[in-house]
C-alpha angles and dihedrals in degrees: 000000000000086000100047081053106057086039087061094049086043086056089045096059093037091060104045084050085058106048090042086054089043080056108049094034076057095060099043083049094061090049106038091065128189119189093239134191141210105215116181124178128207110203119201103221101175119128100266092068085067096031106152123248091032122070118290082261090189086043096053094049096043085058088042096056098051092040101047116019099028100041099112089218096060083069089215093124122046130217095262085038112117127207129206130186124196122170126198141176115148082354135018116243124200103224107174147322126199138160126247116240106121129007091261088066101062088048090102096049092050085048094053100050088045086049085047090067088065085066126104117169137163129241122008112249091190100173091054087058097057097033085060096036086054094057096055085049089052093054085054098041096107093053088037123050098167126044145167140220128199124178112184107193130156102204134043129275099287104160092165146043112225083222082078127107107267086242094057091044084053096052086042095053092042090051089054097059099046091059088043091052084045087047100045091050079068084076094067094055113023091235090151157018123212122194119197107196104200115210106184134040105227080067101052096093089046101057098036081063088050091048098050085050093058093058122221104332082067120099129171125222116196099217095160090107105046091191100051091051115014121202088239089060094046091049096047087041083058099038086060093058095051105043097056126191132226111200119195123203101263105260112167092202145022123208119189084196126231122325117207125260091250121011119184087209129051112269118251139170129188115212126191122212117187109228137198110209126204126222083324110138096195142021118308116250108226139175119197132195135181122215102196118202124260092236098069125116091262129018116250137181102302083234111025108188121223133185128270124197114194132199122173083268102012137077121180117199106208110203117190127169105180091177093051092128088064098059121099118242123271141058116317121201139202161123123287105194113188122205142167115273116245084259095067089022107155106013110071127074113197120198120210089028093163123058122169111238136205137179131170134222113204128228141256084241102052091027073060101047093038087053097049086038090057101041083038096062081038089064101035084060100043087049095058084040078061101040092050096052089056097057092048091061097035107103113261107251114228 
């Protein structure tokens, strides 16, 4: 009895530990950012793709995937980034997704695509392929803003045999044109790109007409020369697009400046940076917050948040202490870390995304003499103002 005791309060103490690290770990994480990707492949695996006398086309892009996109080396893919792999051929098939944090972690995936060269399908239902691989994107949209879709085929959409029933072509076609009418919507918000990488000539037509169906969000590779333009190249030309830089002008401080010794209103300071955006269409979203040191005259919130204000070449920092009276006078010293807002999360890099900061509160003492110098030089003016004024009335003297 003595010993199922001491194991429930061992379990008790265990949990809250836990909890208290799953919290913490959740608030680095939201600082320590890192512009991740969800990155999801559709493999064709008909027939076609392993047809004899031509290359072991699903062979060649499994390799291709683990060589050159998942080799941790390469740096295409990030720690936080999540991969997902769907084949198709007659039907699409979800294989595996995982994120991206150690090298164990991505084993599946390498297992799967090795496991995929053992397929051999018939036809190639395209459409059924996206459409699925959309809704897994769509479960992973809040941790992930920004993701991308490649579909590698070697033939054209055929979704259907014309030795089919004429009731099974006609769900079929009908199918088809459900997921063509969910796939062309991307175009109106840019929810998503989708890449088809050709890899055989004889498709190319084919797929130019399938890309310009799905609107905007849809973009051609021509992967049927493998040594013109590598996948590798391709994925790292993509991975550019999506993880976009702000660069500030280089400023080693900040200073908001003094506030007065005593001060009715709440002390602010506006600051403009100038800013170079990359491949970004609209105005970067951006949070700020400032960790000032212990060793400051008064203790404040370890991050203080302040306001940041974004055009495509301008960022305003917004700085506000409504409880300014209540600081005690001297410099105060600190960390401003900028990072993307969970609008734009995952998809800005901001350089430099740390700047030291400073601010002063003055003193009883020189709040006292700035005040008696000023109403000193008032009154030194006001008083020759006078002086002149009286001469000018006193009787000339002849």
């Amino acid at each position: 009895m003595m010993y199922k005791k001491e194991y429930r309060l061992g379990v008790f103490v265990f949990t809250i530990l836990f909890l208290v690290f799953c919290f913490n770990v959740r608030n680095s994480w939201s600082l320590n950012y890192t512009p991740n990707v969800h990155w999801a492949f559709c493999i064709d695996t008909s027939g076609s793709m392993k047809e004899k006398g031509h290359i072991d086309l699903l062979r060649l892009i499994t390799k291709k995937i683990i060589t050159d996109f998942i080799d941790t080396k390469k740096n295409i893919i990030k720690k936080g980034d999540r991969i997902t792999i769907f084949s198709f051929d007659e039907e699409a098939r979800f294989e595996a997704t995982a994120i991206y944090q150690t090298e164990n972690d991505i084993l599946p995936i390498k297992n799967t695509l090795i496991k995929l060269n053992n397929r051999s399908g018939n036809l190639t239902f395209i459409s059924e392929a996206i459409v699925q691989a959309m809704d897994i994107i769509g479960k992973y949209d809040q941790f992930f803003h920004t993701s991308a879709l490649f579909v590698f085929t070697d033939g054209k959409s055929e979704p259907y045999s014309p030795k089919w029933t004429a009731k099974k072509i006609k769900i079929k076609k009908t199918r088809d044109r459900e997921n063509l009418k969910k796939i062309s919507l991307l175009e109106k918000d840019h929810e998503l790109n989708i890449w088809l990488g050709v890899l055989k000539w004889d498709a190319f037509e084919d797929a130019t007409s399938f890309v310009k169906k799905i609107g905007k969000g849809g973009h051609l590779i021509d992967l049927t020369d493998f040594n013109r333009l590598s996948l590798e190249k391709a994925l790292r030309d993509f991975a550019q697009t999506v993880r976009s830089n702000v660069k500030l002008n280089f400023n080693k401080d900040i200073d908001f400046g003094t506030i007065p010794y005593r001060n009715s209103e709440s002390y602010q300071k506006k600051i403009s940076f100038g800013i170079l955006t990359d491949k970004i269409s609209e105005p970067p979203a951006i949070k700020g917050e400032i960790n000032f040191e212990p060793d400051n005259p008064s203790e404040i919130a370890k991050a203080y948040p302040i306001k940041i204000k974004t055009t495509e070449d301008k960022m305003v920092l917004n700085f506000k202490m409504p409880e300014s009276n209540e600081l005690k006078p001297g410099t105060y010293k600190g960390k401003l870390k900028l990072f993307p807002s969970k609008t734009a999360f995952g998809t800005v890099v901001i350089e430099p995304s740390q700047f030291n900061v400073q601010f002063k509160k003055s003193g009883f003492a020189s709040f006292i003499i700035w005040r008696f110098l000023t109403m000193g030089v008032l009154g030194i003016l006001f008083l020759m103002f006078a002086i002149r004024k009286i001469k000018r009335k006193m009787p000339i003297k002849v």
